[in-house]
C-alpha positions as CSV (number, residue, x, y, z in Angstrom):
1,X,-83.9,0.8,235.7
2,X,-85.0,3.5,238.2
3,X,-87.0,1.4,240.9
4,X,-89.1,4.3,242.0
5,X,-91.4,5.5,239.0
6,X,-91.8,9.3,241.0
7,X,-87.9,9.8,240.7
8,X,-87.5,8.6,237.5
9,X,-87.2,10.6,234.1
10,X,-90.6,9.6,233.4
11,X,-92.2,11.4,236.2
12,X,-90.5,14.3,236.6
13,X,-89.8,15.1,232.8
14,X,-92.1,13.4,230.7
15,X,-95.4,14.1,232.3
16,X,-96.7,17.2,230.3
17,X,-98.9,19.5,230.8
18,X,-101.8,19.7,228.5
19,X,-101.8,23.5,227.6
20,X,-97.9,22.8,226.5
21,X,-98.7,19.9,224.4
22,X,-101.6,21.9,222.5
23,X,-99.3,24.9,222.3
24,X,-96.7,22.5,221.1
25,X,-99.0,21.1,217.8
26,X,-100.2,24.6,217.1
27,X,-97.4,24.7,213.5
28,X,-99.0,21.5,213.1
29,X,-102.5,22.4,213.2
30,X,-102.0,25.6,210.2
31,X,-102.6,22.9,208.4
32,X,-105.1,20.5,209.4
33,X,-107.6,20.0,212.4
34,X,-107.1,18.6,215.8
35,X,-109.0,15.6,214.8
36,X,-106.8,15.0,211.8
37,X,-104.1,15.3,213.5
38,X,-104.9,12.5,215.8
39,X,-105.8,10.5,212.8
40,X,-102.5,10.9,211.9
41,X,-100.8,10.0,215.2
42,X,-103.2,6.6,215.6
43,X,-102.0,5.6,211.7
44,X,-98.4,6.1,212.7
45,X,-99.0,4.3,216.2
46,X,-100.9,1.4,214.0
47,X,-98.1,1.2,211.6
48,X,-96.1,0.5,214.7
49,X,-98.0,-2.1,216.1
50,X,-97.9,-4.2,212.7
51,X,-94.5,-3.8,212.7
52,X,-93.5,-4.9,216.3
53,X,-95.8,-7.7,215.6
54,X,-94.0,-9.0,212.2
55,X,-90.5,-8.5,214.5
56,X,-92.3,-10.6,216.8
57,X,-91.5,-8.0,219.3
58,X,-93.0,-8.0,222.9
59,X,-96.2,-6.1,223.3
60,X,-93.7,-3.6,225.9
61,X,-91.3,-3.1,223.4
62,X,-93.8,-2.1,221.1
63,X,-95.6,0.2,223.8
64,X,-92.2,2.0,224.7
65,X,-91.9,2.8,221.3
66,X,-95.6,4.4,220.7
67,X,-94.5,6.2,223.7
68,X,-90.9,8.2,222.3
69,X,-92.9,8.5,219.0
70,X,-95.6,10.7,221.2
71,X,-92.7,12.8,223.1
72,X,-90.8,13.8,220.0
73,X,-94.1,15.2,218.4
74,X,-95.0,16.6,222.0
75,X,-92.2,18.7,221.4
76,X,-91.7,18.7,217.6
77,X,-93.6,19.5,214.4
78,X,-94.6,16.5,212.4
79,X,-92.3,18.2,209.4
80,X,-89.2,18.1,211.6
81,X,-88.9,14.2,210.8
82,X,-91.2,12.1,208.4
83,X,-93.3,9.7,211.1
84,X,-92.6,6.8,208.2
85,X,-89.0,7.2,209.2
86,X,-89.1,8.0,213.4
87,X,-92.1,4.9,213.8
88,X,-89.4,2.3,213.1
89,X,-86.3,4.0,214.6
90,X,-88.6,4.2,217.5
91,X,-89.4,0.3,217.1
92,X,-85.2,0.1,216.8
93,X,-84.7,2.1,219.8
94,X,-87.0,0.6,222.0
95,X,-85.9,-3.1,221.0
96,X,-82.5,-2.1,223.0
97,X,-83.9,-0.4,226.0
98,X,-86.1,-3.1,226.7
99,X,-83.8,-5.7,226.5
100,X,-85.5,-7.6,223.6
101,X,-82.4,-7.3,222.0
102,X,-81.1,-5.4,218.6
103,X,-83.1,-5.8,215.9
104,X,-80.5,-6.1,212.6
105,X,-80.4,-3.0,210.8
106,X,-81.3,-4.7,207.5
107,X,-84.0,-6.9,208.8
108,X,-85.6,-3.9,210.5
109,X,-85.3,-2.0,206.6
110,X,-86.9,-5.1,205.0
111,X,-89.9,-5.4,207.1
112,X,-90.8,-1.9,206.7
113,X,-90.7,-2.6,203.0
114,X,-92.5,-5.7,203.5
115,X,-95.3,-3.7,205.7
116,X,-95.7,-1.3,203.5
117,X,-95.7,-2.9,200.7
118,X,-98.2,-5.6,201.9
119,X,-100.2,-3.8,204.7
120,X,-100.3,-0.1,204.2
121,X,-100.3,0.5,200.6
122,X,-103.9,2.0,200.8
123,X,-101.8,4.6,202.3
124,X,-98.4,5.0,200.0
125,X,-98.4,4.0,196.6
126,X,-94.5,3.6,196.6
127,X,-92.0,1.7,198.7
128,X,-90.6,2.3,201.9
129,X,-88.0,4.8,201.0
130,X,-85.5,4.6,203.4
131,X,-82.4,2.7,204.4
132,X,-79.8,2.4,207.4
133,X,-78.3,5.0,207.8
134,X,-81.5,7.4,207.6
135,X,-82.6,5.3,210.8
136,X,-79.6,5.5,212.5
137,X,-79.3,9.2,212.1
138,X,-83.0,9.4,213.3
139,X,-82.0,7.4,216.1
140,X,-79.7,10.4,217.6
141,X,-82.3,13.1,217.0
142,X,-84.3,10.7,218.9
143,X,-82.3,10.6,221.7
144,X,-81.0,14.1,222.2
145,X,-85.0,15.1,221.5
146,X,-85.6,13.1,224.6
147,X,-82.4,13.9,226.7
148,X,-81.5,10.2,226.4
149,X,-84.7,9.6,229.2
150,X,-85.0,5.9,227.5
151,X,-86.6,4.3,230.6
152,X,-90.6,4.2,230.0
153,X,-93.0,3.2,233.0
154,X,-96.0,1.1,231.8
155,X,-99.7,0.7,233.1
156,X,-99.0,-3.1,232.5
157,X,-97.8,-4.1,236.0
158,X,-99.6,-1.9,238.0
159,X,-102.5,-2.9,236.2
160,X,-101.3,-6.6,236.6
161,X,-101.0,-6.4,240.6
162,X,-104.7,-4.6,240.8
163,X,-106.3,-6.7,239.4
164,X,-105.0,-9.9,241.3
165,X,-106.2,-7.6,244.3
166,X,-109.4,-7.1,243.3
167,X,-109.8,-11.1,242.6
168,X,-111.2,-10.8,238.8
169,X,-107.9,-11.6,237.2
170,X,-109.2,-14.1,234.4
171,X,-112.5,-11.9,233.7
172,X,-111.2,-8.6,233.8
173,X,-107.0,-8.5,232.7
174,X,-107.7,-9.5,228.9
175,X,-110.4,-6.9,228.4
176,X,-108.1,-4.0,230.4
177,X,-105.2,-4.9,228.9
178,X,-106.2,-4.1,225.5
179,X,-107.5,-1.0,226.4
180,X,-104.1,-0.2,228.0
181,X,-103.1,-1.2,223.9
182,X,-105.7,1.0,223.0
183,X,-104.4,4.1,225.3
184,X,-101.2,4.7,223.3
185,X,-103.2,5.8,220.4
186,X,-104.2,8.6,222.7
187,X,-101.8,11.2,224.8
188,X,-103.1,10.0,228.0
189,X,-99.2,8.5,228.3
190,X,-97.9,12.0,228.0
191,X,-100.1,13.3,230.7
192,X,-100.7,11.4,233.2
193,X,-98.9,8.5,235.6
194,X,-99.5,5.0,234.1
195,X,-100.8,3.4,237.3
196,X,-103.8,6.1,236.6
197,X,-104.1,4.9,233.4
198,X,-104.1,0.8,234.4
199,X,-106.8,2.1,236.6
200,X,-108.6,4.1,234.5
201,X,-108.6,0.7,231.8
202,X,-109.3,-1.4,235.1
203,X,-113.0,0.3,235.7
204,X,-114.0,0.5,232.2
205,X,-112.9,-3.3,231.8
206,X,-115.1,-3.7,235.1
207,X,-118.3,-1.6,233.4
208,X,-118.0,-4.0,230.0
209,X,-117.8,-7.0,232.1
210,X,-120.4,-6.0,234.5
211,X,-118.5,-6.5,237.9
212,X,-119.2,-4.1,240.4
213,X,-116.1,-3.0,242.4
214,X,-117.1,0.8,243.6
215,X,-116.4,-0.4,247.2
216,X,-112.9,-1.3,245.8
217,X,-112.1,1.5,244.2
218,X,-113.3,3.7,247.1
219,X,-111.3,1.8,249.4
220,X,-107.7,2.5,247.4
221,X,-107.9,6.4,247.7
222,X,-106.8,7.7,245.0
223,X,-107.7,10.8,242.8
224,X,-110.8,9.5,241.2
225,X,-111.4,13.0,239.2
226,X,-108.2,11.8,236.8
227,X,-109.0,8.2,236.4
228,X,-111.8,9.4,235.1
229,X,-110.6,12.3,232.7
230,X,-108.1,9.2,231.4
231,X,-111.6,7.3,230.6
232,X,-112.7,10.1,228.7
233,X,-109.7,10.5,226.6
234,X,-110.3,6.5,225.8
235,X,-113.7,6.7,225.5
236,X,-113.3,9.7,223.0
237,X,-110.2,7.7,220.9
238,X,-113.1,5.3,220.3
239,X,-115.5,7.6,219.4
240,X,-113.4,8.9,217.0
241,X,-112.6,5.1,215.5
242,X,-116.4,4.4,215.5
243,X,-116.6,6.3,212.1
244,X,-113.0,6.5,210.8
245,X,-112.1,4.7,207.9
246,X,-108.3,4.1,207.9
247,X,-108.1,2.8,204.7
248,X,-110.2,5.5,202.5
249,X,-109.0,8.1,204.4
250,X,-105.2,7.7,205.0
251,X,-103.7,9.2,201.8
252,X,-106.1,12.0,202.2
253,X,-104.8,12.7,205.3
254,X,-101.0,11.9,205.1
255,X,-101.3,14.6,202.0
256,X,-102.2,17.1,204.9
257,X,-99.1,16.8,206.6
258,X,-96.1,19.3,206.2
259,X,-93.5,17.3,205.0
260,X,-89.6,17.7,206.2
261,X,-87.7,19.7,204.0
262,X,-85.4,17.1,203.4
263,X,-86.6,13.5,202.3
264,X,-84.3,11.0,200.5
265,X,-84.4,10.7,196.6
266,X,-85.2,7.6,194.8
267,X,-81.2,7.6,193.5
268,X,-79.9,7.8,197.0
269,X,-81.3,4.3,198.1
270,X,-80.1,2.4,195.0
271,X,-77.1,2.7,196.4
């Protein structure tokens, strides 16, 4: 792994400007709203999370992988590849980088069928509809869609070793840390560095919890204008949660979206 996070991949390709990423989603938006089309991204990024967690996957692992699902539809329409299919070759994908280890190709299909079936059918009335070799065919798009930049930087440790310097570990890291969870339903981890965003998580975790550490954050010097545009993009994702209804209005939604010309038949996986 690249020790320096400013000469990585990361930095110098995979911090996006935010006029490229809205140009990016404009074949996307024909045919819904911006708002929608967040809603989409936070199902997909949900569906992740249960998944990684039925794996029993590390929260990183699970983190990388809401992070390559965000670059290929930074730079891809969500019709190029059905998100049901690149959410779990992401999961597969990231399972290797990180070191976790490779998930088996059939227990990966079976626990998307098991999720599905059991925690998402408000959204899809029929099973998970694809197998293997659909995921490892995904998997190379995947990678030449990212030009094989697999290493991810995440607000985790930073946000670890700023909080043990600002002496609030026990009060502050569990409420931070879940709003660095929260963050990768957002595109903050397109656009900005992730010790900004573990910083950004840091001060609202220090607002909720009442601790008052201006001085601290005065004292580190860095560009406070960002941390707080990162808050805002937080503060808006929950906002938007505050009245949305997953459940009710998933299919609605996931009816929206263009769908890839091509999309396995029902015969196909019987065999």
């Amino acid at each position: 792994m690249a020790g320096n996070f400013w000469q990585s991949s990361h930095c110098q390709q995979w911090i996006v400007d935010r006029q490229d990423l809205i140009r990016e989603r404009q074949n996307d938006l024909q045919f819904m709203s911006e708002e929608e089309h967040q809603k989409i991204l936070i199902f997909f990024c949900n569906f992740m999370q249960t998944l990684g967690e039925q794996l029993k996957l590390r929260q990183q692992v699970i983190a990388t992988a809401s992070v390559y699902f965000k670059r290929f539809y930074a730079r891809n329409s969500l019709k190029c590849i059905d998100p049901l299919l690149l959410a779990p070759t992401a999961i597969f994908l990231a399972s290797k980088v990180e070191e976790f280890g490779v998930i088996s190709n059939s227990r990966l299909v079976t626990t998307c069928h098991q999720v599905v079936k059991s925690k998402f059918n408000y959204a899809y009335a029929q099973d998970f509809p694809y197998r293997t070799n659909h995921i490892l065919e995904c998997e190379f798009y995947l990678l030449e869609n990212m030009d094989c930049c697999l290493i991810v930087y995440q607000p985790y440790r930073p946000l670890v070793h700023f909080v043990q310097d600002m002496g609030y570990e026990e009060q502050l890291l569990p409420t931070a840390w879940r709003m660095v969870n929260d963050s990768l339903r957002t595109d903050v981890c397109l656009l900005y560095p992730p010790y900004q965003i573990a910083l950004a998580c840091l001060m609202m975790a220090c607002v909720v919890m009442q601790k008052d550490t201006k001085s601290w954050f005065a004292d580190i010097g860095v560009d406070m204008e960002k941390i707080q545009e990162i808050c805002r993009y937080i503060l808006s994702f929950y906002d938007l949660t505050k009245n949305y209804d997953e459940k009710k209005e998933a299919q609605a939604l996931l009816a929206k979206m263009p769908k890839p010309k091509t999309q396995p038949s029902r015969e196909e996986n019987k065999h």
